[in-house]
N, C-alpha and C positions, 0 to 999 in steps of 0.2 A: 504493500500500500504506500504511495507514493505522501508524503509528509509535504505539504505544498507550504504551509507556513515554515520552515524550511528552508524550503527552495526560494518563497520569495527574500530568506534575509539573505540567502546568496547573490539574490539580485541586483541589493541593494548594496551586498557590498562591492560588487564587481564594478556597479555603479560609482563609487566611491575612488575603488582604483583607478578606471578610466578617468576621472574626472582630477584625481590628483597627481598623476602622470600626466595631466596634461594632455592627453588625448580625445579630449572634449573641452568647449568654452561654455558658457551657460547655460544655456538645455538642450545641446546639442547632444545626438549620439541617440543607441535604443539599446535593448537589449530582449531577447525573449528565449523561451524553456519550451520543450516540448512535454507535456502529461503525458496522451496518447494518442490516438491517433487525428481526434476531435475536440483538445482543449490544451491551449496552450496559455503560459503567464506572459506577459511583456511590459516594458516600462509603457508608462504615463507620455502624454507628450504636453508639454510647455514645464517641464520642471527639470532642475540640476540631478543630472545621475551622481552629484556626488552627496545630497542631502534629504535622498530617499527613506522609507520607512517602511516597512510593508504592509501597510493599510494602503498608500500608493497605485499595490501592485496591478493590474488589470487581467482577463481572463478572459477569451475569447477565441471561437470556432474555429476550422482549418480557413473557412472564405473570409477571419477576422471579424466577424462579427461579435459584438459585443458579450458575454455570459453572464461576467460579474463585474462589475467596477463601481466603486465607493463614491458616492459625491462628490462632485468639483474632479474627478481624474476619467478619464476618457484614452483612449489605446494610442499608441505613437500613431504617427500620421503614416511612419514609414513602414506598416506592419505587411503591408503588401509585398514588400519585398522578403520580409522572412518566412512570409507563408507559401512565395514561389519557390526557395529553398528547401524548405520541410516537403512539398507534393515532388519534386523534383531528388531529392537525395533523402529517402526512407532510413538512412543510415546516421541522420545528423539529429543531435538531442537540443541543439543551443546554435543561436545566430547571436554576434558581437555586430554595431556600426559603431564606429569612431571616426573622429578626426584628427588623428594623430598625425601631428608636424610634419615629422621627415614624410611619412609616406604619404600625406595629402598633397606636401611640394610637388614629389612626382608625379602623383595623378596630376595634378595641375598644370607638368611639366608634359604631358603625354608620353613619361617614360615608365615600360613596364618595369618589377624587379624581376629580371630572370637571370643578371650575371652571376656564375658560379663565384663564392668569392670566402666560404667558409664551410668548413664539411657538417656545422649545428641547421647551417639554413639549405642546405640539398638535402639532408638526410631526415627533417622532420618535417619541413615548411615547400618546400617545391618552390616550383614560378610563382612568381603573382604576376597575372596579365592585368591590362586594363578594360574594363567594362567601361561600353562607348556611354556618353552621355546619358542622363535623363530628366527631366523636370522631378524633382522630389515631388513626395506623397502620391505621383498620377503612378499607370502601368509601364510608362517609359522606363523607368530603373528595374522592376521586375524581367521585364522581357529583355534588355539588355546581359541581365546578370545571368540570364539565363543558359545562353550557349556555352558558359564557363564551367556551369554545375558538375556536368559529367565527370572534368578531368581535374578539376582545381578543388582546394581547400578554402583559398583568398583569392581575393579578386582588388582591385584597388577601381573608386571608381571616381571615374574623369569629372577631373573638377569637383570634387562631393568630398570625398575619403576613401574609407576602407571597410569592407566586409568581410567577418570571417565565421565558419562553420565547423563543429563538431560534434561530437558522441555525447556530450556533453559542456557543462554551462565553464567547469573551469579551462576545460581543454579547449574550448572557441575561445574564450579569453587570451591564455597562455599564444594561442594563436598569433591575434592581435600585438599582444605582447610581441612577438619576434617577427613579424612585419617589421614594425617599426623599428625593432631593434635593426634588422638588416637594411633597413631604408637609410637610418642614421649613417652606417657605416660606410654603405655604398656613396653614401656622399661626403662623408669626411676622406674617403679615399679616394674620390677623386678630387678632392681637394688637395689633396696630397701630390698629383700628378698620375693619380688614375691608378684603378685596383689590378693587381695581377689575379685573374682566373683561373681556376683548374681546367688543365687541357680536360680530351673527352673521356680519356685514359682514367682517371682520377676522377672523372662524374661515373662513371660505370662502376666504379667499386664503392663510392658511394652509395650508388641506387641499392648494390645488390645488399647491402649493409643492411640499407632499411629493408630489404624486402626478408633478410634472414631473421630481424628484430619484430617483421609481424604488427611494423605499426598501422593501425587505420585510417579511413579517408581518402582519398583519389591523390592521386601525385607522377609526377611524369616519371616515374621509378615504374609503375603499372602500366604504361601505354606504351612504351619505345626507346630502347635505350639510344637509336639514330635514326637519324632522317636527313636524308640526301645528305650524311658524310659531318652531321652536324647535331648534336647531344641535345637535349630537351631545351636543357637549361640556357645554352646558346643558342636557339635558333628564333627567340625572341617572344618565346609562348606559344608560338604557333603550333603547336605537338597539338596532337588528338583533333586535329580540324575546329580547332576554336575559331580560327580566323575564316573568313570566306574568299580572300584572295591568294589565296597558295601560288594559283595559275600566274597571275600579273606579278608573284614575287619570283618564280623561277623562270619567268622572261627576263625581269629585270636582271637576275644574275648571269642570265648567260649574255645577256647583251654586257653588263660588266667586264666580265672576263673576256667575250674577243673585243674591246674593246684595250682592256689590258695587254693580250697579247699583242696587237697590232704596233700596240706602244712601243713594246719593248721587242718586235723586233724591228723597227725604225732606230730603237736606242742601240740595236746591235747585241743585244740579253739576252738573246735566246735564236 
């Protein structure tokens, strides 16, 4: 029997976290739990996730509709997007949104995280791609995040922040947590003069690492250790057919390459 008073003081403390790391500004951000198949908890919306209570908490259907919620508190507005989550990945118990720093820059910046650049962020956390655009609270942000579900854990999304999914409420968290963390890094090193990568040699022992550890969740460890010559992790998210232009990107490279050749044999290189 599931203890929901509980689960909402988890909420609110995770609430709390986010909000004191700095991963949310004043009522930014949601958070929600899955019960069962037909009722789930989620924060309130117009209030600080960091000075929650679980009277707060709210309680409402797979389609978000309302169950239970205490006067004056009503469901986040962005609950559409965690209930396209939950119908799409039966395997996920908790959806994290935030807007944490580093990795909202990048959303903001339209760069995915997918360079290899430490064995904690290949081996637990995968890519983060970017989920294109959407007007918040409408089904733009749902149906965007959508084509991600299958292969991803996190998604970072453009212009907005970050979303992250698990088994459970601390492990989507924990999640969130190491977004950011590797977002922070990825950009203090290239502030540094730019990160060195692991070749694919050293992504492929990584993958099999997580896969002899049995961890869960979709990750590009589970779909392909290459692709045309080029690891998950480099080829910019695009693994598992997230992207819809594959075809115009392997024009582009071949037009690259005889274009490099020609170069270089005018330079006399080859």
């Amino acid at each position: 029997m599931v203890n929901e008073f509980e689960i909402k003081k988890q909420i609110c403390e995770v609430g709390r976290r986010i909000y004191n790391r700095n991963m949310v500004a004043a009522n930014d951000g949601n958070i929600s739990v899955k019960l069962n198949d037909n009722e789930f908890l989620c924060t309130p919306t117009g209030v600080s996730k960091g000075f929650m209570t679980p009277e707060f908490i709210c309680k409402v259907d797979a389609q978000g509709n309302v169950i239970q919620a205490n006067p004056g508190f009503r469901p986040s507005s962005e609950i559409k997007m965690h209930m396209r989550v939950y119908a799409k990945r039966p395997d996920v118990g908790a959806v994290v949104h935030a807007h944490p720093t580093f990795a909202t820059s990048f959303a903001i910046a339209g760069i995915p995280l997918t360079q290899p650049i430490m064995p904690e962020a290949v081996i637990a956390l995968g890519c983060v791609p970017i989920a294109e655009y959407g007007t918040p609270s409408t089904m733009e942000i749902p149906d965007a995040v959508e084509k991600y579900l299958p292969y991803y854990d996190a998604v970072l999304l453009e212009n907005h922040g970050a979303l992250t999914w698990s088994t459970d409420l601390m492990a989507a968290y924990m999640k969130m947590e190491s977004v950011e963390f590797y977002a922070e890094l990825l950009y203090k090193s290239k502030m540094l003069g730019g990160p060195k990568e692991f070749d694919k040699e050293q992504i492929a022992k990584l993958y099999e690492i997580r896969r002899k550890m049995g961890l869960p969740g979709k990750h590009p460890a589970n779909l392909c250790q290459n692709k045309n010559g080029m690891n998950c992790h480099n080829c910019g998210g695009s693994c598992g057919g997230a992207k819809e232009d594959t075809a115009a990107q392997t024009a582009d490279a071949d037009l690259v390459a005889s274009i490099t050749k020609q170069v270089m044999e005018q330079l006399g290189l080859k």
